[in-house]
Every structure is written in structure tokens, then in C-alpha cells.
C-alpha positions in Angstrom: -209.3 -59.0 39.2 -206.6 -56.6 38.7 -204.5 -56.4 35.6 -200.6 -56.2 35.8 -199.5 -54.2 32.6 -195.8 -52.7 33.8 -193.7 -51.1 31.0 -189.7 -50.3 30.5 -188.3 -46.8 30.5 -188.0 -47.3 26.5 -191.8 -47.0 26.3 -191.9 -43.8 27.8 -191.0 -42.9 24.1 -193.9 -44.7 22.9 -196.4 -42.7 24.9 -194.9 -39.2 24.1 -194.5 -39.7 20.0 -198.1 -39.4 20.3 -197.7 -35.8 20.5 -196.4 -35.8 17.4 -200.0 -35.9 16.1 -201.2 -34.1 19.2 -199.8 -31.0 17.6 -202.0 -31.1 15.1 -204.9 -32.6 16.6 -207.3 -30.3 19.0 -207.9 -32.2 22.1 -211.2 -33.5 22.5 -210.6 -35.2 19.2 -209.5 -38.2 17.6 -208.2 -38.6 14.0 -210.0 -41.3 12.0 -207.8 -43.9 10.6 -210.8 -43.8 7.2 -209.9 -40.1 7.1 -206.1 -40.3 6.5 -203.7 -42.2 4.1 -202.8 -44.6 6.7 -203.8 -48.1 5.9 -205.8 -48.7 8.8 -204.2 -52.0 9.3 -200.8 -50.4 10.5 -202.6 -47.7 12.8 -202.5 -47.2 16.7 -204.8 -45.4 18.6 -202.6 -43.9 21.5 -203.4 -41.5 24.7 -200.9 -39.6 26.9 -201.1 -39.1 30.8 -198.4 -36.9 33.2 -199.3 -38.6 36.0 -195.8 -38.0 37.4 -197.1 -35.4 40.6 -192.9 -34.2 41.3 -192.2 -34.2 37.6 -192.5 -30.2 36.0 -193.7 -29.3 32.8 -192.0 -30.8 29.5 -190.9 -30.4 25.9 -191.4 -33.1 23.7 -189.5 -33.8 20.7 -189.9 -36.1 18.0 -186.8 -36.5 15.0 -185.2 -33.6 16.6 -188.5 -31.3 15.7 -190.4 -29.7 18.6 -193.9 -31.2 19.0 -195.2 -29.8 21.9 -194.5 -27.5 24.7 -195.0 -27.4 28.1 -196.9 -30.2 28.8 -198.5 -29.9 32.7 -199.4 -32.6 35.0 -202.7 -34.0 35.3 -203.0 -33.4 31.5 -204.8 -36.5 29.5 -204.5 -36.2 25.4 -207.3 -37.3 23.4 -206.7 -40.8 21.4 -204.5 -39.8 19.0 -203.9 -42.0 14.9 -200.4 -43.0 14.4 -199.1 -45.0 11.5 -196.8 -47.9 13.0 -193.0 -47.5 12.8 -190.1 -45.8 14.6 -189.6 -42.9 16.0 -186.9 -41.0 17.7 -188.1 -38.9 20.8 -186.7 -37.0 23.2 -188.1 -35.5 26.4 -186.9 -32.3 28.5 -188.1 -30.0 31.4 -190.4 -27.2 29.9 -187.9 -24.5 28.3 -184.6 -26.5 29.6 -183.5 -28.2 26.5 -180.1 -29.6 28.3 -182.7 -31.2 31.1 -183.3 -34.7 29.5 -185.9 -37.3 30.6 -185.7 -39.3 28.0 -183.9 -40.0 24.6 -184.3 -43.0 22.5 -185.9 -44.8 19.4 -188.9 -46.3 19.7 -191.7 -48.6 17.6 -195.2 -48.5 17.7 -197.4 -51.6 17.4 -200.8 -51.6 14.3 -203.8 -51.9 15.5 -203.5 -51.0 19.3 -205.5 -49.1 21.6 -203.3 -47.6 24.6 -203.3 -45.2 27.0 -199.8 -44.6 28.3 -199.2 -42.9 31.7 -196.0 -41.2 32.6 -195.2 -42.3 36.4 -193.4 -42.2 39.4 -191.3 -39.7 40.7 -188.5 -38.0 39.6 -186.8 -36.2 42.4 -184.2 -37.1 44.5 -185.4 -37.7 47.1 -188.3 -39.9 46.1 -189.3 -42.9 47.2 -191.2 -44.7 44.2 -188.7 -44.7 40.6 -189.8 -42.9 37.3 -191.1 -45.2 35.2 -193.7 -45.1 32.1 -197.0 -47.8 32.1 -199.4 -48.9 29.7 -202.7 -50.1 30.2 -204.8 -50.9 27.1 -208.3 -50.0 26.4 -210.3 -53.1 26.0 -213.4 -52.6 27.1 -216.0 -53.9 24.7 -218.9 -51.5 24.9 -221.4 -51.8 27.6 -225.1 -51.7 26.9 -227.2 -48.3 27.0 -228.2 -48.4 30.3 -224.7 -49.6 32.0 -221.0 -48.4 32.2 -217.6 -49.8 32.2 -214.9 -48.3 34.8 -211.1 -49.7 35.3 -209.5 -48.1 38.3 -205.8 -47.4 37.5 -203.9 -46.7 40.7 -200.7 -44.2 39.6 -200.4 -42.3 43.3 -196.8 -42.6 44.6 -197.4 -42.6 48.1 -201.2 -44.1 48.7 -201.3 -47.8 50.1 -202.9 -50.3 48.4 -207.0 -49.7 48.1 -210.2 -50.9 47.9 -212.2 -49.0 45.5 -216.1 -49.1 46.6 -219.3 -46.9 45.8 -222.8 -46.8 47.6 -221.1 -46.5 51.4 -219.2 -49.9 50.4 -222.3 -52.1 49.1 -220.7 -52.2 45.2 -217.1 -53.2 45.0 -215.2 -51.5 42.0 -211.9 -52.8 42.9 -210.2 -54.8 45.6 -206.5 -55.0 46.3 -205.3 -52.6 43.8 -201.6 -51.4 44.5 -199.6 -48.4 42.5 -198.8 -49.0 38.7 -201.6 -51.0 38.7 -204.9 -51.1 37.0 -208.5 -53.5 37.1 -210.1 -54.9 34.8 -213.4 -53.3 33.8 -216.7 -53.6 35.8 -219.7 -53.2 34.7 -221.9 -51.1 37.0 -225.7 -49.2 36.1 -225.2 -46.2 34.8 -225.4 -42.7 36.6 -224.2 -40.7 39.4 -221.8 -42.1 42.2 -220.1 -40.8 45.4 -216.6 -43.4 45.1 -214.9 -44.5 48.4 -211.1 -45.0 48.3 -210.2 -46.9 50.8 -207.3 -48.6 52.4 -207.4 -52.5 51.2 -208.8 -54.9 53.9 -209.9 -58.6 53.1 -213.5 -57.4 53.8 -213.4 -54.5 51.6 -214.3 -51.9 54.6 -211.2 -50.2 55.6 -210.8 -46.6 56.5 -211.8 -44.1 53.9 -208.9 -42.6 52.2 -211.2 -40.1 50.1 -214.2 -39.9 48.3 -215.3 -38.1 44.8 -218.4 -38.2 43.0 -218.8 -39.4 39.8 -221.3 -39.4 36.7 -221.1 -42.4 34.8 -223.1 -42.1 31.1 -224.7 -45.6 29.4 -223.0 -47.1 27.2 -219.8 -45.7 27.8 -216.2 -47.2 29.7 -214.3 -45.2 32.1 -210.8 -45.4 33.5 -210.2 -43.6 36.8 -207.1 -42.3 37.5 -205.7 -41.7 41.2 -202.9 -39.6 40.9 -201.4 -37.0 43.0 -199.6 -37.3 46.5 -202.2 -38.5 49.4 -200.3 -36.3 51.5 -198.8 -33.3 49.8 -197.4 -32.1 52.9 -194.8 -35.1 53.1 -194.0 -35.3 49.5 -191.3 -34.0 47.6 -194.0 -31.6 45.2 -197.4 -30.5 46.6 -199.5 -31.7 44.3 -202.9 -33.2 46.1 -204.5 -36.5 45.2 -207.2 -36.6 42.8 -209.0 -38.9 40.5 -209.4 -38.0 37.1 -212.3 -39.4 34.9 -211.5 -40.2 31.5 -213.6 -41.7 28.6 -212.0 -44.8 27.2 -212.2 -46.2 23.8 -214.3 -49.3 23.5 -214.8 -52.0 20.8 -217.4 -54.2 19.5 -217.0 -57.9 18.5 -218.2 -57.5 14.1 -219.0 -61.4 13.7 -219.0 -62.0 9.5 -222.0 -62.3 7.7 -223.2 -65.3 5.6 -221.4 -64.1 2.7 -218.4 -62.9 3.6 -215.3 -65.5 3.3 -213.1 -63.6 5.5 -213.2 -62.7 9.2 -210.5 -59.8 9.9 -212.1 -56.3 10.0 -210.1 -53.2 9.8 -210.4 -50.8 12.8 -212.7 -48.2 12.3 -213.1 -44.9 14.8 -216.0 -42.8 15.1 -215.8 -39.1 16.6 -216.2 -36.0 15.6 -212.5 -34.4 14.8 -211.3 -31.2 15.0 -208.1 -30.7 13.1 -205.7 -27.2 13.2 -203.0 -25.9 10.8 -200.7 -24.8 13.4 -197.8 -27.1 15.0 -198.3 -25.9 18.4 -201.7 -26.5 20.3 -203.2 -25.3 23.7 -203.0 -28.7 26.2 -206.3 -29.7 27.9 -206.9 -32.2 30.8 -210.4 -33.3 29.5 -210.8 -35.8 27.0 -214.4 -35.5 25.1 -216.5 -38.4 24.1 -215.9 -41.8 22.7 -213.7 -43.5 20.1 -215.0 -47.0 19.0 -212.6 -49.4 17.3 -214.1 -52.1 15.7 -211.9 -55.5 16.7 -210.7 -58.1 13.9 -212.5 -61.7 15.1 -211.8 -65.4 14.0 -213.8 -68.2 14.5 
């Protein structure tokens, strides 16, 4: 059930040139590939997570030009359009330039739907490495009356979990360990109280903790458990918590009678909100849904 989708330190790049576009995007909204000059064949639809609970605030910088400033953890970007190619990015501790997390060039992948999740820990005395993940967005889109949830598991010092709703009757996830994320499920939508619990074969161990969620039709979810299960042991007290976000979903186009080819370009459909200014405030809530429609042969 659950999807291994690990990534090396030079992808931590990847995730952060985002920001790039970030600072002229407002969060909450996606750029449209059909509203730019970027053939949508060679664009990438990319999201950003700091889901590193020990890690400070950073700088981002992308050809040597400051993107973005001050980037707190818990903080989820909206998708974001980039044109494929290489960039050079560097990372640094909010207002410490000579403080560098990372430094190297990087490529981005057309036609790619990612969110990329910043990870691990970073002091010394931690026990789980720094390290950047991927997970990509593929849910297709679930019918009205349903939802689609993937549970990504990115807290440093939580055991492996069951993930269960309705006092254990629906499983969401079994066996899911850190770095980690399921495949979707497909559940009826509405409103939820989620168990966390600690993995047993039956599904029914001890509950770790417990938040209520609102799922809307027609819509996928990832859930993200980040934080430190216990704070009070950890090398930053920053408390566990799930955060909700909307994912990008696709639908299957299947060519008509009259139409010789197959390959559609990929489309996204949101209402964007676009500013003039390189610098923009960060948000942790990501606003509704991006559909890409998926190029299908038969």
C-alpha cells in the first residue's frame, strides 16, 4: 500500500527553485501554464513543504538573486508553473547568508506534478539525517460525493503508524514509516476524527493522537504528520501536527473519434492571483484545486 518515493540531497534544489515563481505568485494560487509563454509541454507543477521541525527559517536563492525570505516551518506553497531547465539555488538560515544548507544546480522534469518536502533534522544532535523527498500528486479525481487522502509520514521521531478513522473501523494507512507516503484512498466524503496510531498487524495499537478532519467531494488530500511527537525530548520544540493540504488531481482525456493523436497538453484550472512585487508574505494554507489533464495512449 505505501509508496516509497526517497530523494538525494541534490533535489532539495528542485523543491526550493520553485520559489522562484513563488515570489511572484500569491499563495493560494497557481499560475496556468495557458496563461504564460511556456509551452505547456515543458512545464512542472511544483509545491514546497518545511517539514524540517529543528530546521529555522530560510533564504532562498535562485542564480544568485534572492527569491524569498524567511521561509518558516510548517509552511506549504501553492502549486507553482515552472518552465523545465536548470537552475542554480542556494539555501541559507533566515538573514545568515554565510549559513548554507544547500548549494547546487539543479533540472526540473516537463510535465510533472510534485510536491517536495524539506525533511529531517538538522542539528547536531539529531537522530534522523536532513534529507529532501518527493512524493507526486497522482490522484486521478475522485467522484463528487468521495475523496482521495495519501498520508505522508515526515515526523522525525514518531514510530511507524497505522492511520485509522471512525474508532479504527476504516483503515487509511497501515504500516507507514517516516519519509514515507500511501497511496491514495478513496473514502466518502465529509467530516472525520483521524486516529494515529502505533502500527500493529491488526491495525489497533495505542493511539498516538487524533485530529479532525473535513474532507470535500471530489477533491484529494495529502496529510502531512510533521513535528516532534514529543517536543520535550527533541532537539527544537516544535509539536506534532497533521497538516491538510489539497492536492492536484488529473483526469484520464481518452481521444475522440476524430482526433489522430492521443497526447494532450496539461492544462490547470484555478483562479490566480498574480503580484508585481519580488517579495511575498508566506502562508501555510494552500486554497483549492489544480487539475492537470494527463497525456494517454492506447
Amino acid at each position: 500500500m505505501k509508496s516509497h518515493r526517497f530523494l538525494d540531497n541534490r533535489r532539495t534544489a528542485l523543491a526550493l527553485a520553485a520559489i522562484l515563481v513563488a515570489s511572484l505568485v500569491a499563495v493560494g494560487g497557481a499560475v496556468s501554464a495557458q496563461s504564460s509563454d511556456t509551452d505547456p509541454q515543458h512545464t512542472s507543477y511544483l509545491r514546497v513543504v518545511h517539514a524540517s521541525p529543528d530546521a529555522p527559517p530560510v533564504d532562498v536563492y535562485v542564480d544568485n538573486e534572492t527569491v524569498l525570505t524567511d521561509v518558516p516551518f510548517g509552511a506549504v506553497s501553492d502549486y507553482l508553473a515552472l518552465e523545465a531547465g536548470t537552475y542554480n539555488v542556494s539555501i541559507t538560515a533566515a538573514g545568515d547568508p554565510d549559513t548554507v544548507v544547500f548549494d547546487d544546480e539543479v533540472s526540473l522534469d516537463p510535465r510533472t506534478v510534485t510536491t517536495l518536502a524539506a525533511s529531517g533534522e538538522i542539528s547536531e544532535d539529531a537522530e534522523t539525517e536532513f534529507g529532501p523527498a518527493f512524493f507526486p500528486d497522482d490522484a486521478l479525481t475522485p467522484d463528487e460525493n468521495e475523496s482521495a487522502v495519501s498520508i505522508v509520514h515526515l515526523s522525525p521521531d514518531a514510530p511507524a503508524v497505522d492511520v485509522t478513522a471512525a474508532n479504527g473501523s476504516v483503515v487509511l494507512a497501515d504500516n507507514v514509516t517516516y519519509g514515507n507516503a500511501t497511496s491514495y484512498v478513496t473514502v466518502p466524503a465529509g467530516d472525520y476524527s483521524v486516529e494515529i496510531r502505533e502500527e500493529t498487524e491488526e491495525n489497533d495499537g495505542h493511539v498516538v493522537t487524533s485530529v479532525n478532519v473535513s474532507l470535500a467531494g471530489g477533491t484529494a488530500y495529502s496529510a502531512l504528520a510533521v513535528g516532534y511527537l514529543n517536543p520535550d525530548d527533541a532537539p527544537a520544540e516544535t509539536p506534532f501536527e497533521v497538516v491538510l493540504t489539497e492536492d492536484a488531481t488529473s483526469t484520464l482525456e481518452f481521444p475522440s473519434d476524430d482526433e489522430e493523436g492521443t497526447a494532450t497538453e496539461t492544462e490547470t484550472e484555478t483562479e490566480a492571483e498574480t503580484e508585481t512585487e519580488a517579495e511575498t508574505e508566506t502562508e501555510t494554507e494552500t486554497e483549492a484545486g489544480t487539475e492537470t489533464e494527463v497525456p494517454t495512449e492506447y
